[in-house]
Each structure stands twice: as C-alpha cells, then as structure tokens.
C-alpha positions in Angstrom: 6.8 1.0 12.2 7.0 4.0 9.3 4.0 4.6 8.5 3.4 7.2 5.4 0.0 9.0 4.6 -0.4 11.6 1.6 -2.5 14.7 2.4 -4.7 15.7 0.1 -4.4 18.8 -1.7 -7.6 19.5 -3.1 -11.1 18.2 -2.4 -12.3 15.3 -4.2 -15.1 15.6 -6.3 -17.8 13.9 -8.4 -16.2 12.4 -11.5 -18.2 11.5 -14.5 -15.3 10.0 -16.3 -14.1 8.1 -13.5 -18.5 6.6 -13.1 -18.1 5.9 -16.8 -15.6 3.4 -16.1 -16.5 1.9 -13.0 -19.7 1.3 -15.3 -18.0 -0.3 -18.0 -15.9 -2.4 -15.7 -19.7 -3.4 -13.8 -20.7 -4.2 -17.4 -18.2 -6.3 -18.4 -19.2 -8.5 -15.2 -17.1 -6.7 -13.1 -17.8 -7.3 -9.3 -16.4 -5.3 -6.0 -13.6 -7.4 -4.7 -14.4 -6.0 -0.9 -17.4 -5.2 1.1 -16.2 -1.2 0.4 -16.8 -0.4 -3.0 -14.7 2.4 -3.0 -10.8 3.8 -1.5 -9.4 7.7 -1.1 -8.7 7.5 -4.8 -10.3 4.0 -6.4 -12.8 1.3 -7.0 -11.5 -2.4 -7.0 -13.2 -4.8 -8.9 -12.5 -8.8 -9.7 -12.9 -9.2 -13.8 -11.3 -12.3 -15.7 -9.8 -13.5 -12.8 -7.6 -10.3 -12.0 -8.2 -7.3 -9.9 -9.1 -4.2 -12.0 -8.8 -0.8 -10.4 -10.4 2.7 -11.4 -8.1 5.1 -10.0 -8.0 8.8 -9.7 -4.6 9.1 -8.3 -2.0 10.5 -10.8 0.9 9.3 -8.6 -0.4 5.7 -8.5 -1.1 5.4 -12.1 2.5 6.5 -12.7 4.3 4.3 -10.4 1.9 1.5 -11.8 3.0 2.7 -15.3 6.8 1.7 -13.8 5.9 -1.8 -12.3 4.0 -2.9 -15.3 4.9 -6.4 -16.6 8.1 -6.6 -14.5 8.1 -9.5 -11.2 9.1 -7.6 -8.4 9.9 -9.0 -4.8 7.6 -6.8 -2.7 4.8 -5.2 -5.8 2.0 -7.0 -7.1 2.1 -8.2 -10.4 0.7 -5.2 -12.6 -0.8 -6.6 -15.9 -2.0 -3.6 -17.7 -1.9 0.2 -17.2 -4.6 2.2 -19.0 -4.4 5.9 -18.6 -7.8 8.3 -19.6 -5.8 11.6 -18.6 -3.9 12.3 -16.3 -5.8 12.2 -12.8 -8.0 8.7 -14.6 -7.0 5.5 -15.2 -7.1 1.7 -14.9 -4.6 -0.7 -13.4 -5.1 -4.3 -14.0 -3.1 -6.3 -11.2 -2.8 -9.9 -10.2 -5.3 -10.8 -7.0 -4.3 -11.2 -3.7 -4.9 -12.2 -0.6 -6.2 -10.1 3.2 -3.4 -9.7 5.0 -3.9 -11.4 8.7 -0.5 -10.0 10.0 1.2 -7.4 11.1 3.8 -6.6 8.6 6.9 -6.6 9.3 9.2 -3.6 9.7 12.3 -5.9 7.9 9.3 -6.3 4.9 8.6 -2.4 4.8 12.4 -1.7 4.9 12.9 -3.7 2.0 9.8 -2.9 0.0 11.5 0.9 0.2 14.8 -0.1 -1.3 12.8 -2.3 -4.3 11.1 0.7 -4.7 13.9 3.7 -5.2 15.5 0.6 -7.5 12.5 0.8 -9.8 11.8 4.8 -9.7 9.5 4.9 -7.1 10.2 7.2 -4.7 9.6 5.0 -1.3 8.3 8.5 0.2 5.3 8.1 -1.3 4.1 4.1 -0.6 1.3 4.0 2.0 1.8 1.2 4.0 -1.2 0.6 5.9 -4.8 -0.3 5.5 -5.6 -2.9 3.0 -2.9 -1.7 0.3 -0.6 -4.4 1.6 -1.9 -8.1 0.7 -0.7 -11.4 0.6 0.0 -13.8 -2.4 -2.3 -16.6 -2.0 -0.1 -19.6 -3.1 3.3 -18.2 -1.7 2.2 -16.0 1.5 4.8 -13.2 0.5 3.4 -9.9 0.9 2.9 -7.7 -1.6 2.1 -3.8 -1.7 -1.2 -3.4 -4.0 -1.4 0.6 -3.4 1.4 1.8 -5.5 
C-alpha cells in the first residue's frame, strides 16, 4: 500500500486568526464531528448538516479550491471554499462516514489518476488516518484530506 506523509517545514504555531474562526464556527452551533477536536492542520466541525473545516494548510485549501462544486469519483463533495489568506481558510464539505476497512490499493490507484485529471498532484494526497471516509448511503470511499 503507498502510503504518502508531508513533512512539515516549519513549526506550527498559535494562530489567532485560525481561534477566531473555530469560534465563529462554535458560535454558529458548530460542534466537533470526532472525539479529537483538532488534525496536523484543522478543526472539523458538523454545522447545517455539512462538515465545516478550519484549515491551516495552504496546499489543502488549494486543491479544495479545485474540487469545489464538481462530483468526483473518489473526493468528497466540496460545497464551499472560503480563503482568509493564504495559510487560513474554510472548506465546507459533504459528511461522511468512518471508514471500517482497509482501503484498497485498486481504490488508492484510482483516487491518483482522478486526481492528476483535476490538477492535483497525486504526490501530495495522504492516504491514511481518518482522511479517507465512507459515503453513508452508497459505501464508496471518498478522500476528505485534500
């Protein structure tokens, strides 16, 4: 199984702006969708029925920024892409499912091709961990961590 991991290049660091918005979101009724409030880069909260993510990653929010609004095969469903500058922003996605499998390496293969088709380079998806879920209704898995 290809596994990919990106290796930070600088040491994360309190982030007023990035509080700010986790405290709007929390305001808004916002709630943390997992027993971990927070990721490497981001805070996932369920608002209006969709899963609303605070994110410090500049890569993700551009890839997101690509995915937005289009159906994909292997992505999930990316609503909204707000930007606050360019290492802050929030990505409102469709909610899914834990994943109780392994996934498949014919699933990760495939997700990589969808991927360099949309401008994504595939060198950069993170395939393990929680950032692959599964579509409630339809079972297909979908890569959240874009």
């Amino acid at each position: 199984m290809k596994t990919t991991r990106i290796t930070l290049g600088e040491v994360l660091q309190y982030d007023p702006d990035f509080e700010a918005e986790v405290d709007k979101i929390k305001d808004q009724g916002g709630v943390y969708i997992s027993d971990k409030p927070s990721g490497d880069y981001g805070t996932v909260f369920l608002l209006n029925g969709k899963a609303v993510k605070v994110t410090t990653d500049s890569v993700e929010l551009e890839h997101a920024q690509k995915l937005k609004g289009k159906k994909t095969n292997n992505f999930a469903f990316i609503y909204d892409v707000e930007t606050i500058h360019s290492k802050l922003g929030i990505i409102t996605m469709e909610v899914l499912a834990p994943l109780n499998q392994n996934i498949p390496e014919e699933w990760i293969e495939a997700t990589e091709k969808e991927a360099k088709r949309l401008g994504i380079d595939p060198e950069e998806l993170d395939f393990i961990g929680d950032n692959v879920m599964q579509h409630p209704k339809s079972g297909k898995l979908k890569m959240i961590d874009v």
